[in-house]
C-alpha positions as CSV (number, residue, x, y, z in Angstrom):
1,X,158.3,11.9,101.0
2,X,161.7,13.8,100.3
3,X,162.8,14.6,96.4
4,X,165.3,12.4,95.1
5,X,167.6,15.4,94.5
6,X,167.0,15.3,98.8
7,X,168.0,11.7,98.7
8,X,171.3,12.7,96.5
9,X,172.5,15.1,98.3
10,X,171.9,13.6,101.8
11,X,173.7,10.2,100.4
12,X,176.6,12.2,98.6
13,X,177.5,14.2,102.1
14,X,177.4,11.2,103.9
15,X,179.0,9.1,101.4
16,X,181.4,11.3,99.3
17,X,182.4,13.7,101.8
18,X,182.6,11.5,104.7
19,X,180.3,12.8,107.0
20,X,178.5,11.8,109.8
21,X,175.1,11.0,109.7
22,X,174.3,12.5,112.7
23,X,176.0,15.9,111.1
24,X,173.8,15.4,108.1
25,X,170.7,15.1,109.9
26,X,171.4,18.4,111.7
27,X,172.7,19.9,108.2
28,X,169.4,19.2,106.7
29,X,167.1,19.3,109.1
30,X,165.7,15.8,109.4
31,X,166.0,13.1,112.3
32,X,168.5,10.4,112.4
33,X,166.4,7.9,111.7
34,X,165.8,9.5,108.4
35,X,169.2,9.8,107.1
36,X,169.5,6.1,108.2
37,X,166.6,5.5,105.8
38,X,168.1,7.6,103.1
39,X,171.5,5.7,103.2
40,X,170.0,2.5,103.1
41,X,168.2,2.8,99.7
42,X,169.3,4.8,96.6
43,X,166.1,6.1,95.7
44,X,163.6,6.6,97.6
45,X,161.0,3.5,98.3
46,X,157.6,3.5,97.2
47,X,154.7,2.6,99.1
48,X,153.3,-1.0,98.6
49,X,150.4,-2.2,100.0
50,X,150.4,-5.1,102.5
51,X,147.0,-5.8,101.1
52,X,144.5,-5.2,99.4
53,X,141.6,-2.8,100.9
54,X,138.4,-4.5,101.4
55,X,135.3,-3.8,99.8
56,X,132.4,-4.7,101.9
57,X,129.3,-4.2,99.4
58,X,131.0,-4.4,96.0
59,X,133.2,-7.6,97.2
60,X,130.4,-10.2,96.7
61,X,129.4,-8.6,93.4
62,X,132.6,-9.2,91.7
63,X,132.2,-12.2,90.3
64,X,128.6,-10.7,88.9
65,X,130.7,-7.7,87.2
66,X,133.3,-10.3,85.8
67,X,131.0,-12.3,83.8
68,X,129.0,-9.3,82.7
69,X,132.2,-8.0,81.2
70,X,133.5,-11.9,80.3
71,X,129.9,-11.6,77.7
72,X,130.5,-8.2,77.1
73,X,134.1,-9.0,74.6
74,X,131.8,-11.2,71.9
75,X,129.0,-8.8,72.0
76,X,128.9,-6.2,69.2
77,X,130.4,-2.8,70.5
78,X,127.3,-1.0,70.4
79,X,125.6,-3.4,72.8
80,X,128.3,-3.6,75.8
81,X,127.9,-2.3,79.0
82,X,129.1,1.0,79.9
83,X,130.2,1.4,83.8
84,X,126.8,3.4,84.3
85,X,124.9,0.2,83.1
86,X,127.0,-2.4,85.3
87,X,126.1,0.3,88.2
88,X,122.4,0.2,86.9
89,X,122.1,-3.9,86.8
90,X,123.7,-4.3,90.3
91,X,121.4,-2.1,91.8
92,X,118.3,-3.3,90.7
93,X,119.4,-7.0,90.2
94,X,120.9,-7.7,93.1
95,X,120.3,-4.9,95.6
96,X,123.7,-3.0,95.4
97,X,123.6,-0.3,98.1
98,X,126.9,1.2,96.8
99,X,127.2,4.1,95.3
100,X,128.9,5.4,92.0
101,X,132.4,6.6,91.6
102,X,133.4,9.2,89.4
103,X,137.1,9.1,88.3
104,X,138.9,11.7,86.1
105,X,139.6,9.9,83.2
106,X,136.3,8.8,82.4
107,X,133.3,7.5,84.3
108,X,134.4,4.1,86.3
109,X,132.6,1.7,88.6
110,X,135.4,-0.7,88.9
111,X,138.5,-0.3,88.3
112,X,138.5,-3.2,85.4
113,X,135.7,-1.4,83.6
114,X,137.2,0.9,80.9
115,X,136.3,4.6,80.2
116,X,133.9,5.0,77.4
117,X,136.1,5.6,74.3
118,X,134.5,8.1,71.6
């Protein structure tokens, strides 16, 4: 992935100046293909997924993990499940042979389940 200051400049020589894109790919070192990609979009594209990755052992679980947190919102705050406890319950009530994530923000199982806040 190029800087957007990359994508400027490669755009305003092409562009603005009037040059080739052929001459800007030798100018800046990158293929032709690449400057065609450049001029067609004024900032660089992000990456989106064509779908979504597939989860072979947590898949079938998720409808467990949604209705443990769908009980956890009336339950007093002391008594909800933390990530470790959803991991806990899946493993020994329904034989989950995953294993547990750690994530820098906090320890998460699923992606839905919220750090612990202090």
């Amino acid at each position: 992935m190029f800087a957007v200051e990359t994508y400027a400049a490669v755009r305003r020589f092409v562009f603005v100046e009037g040059k080739s894109r052929r001459e800007a790919a030798r100018v800046f070192g990158l293929s032709r293909d690449t400057i065609a990609k450049m001029c067609r979009y004024s900032a660089p594209p992000g990456y989106v997924r064509s779908k979504q990755p597939e989860r072979p052992k947590l898949g079938p679980l998720v409808p467990m993990i949604d209705a443990i947190l769908e009980a956890d919102k009336t339950a007093p705050p002391k008594q909800r499940h933390t990530a470790k406890r959803i991991f806990e319950r899946l493993r020994i009530e329904h034989s989950y042979a995953g294993g547990y994530r750690r994530s820098p923000s906090g320890v998460s199982f699923d992606s839905r389940v919220a750090p612990r806040q202090l």
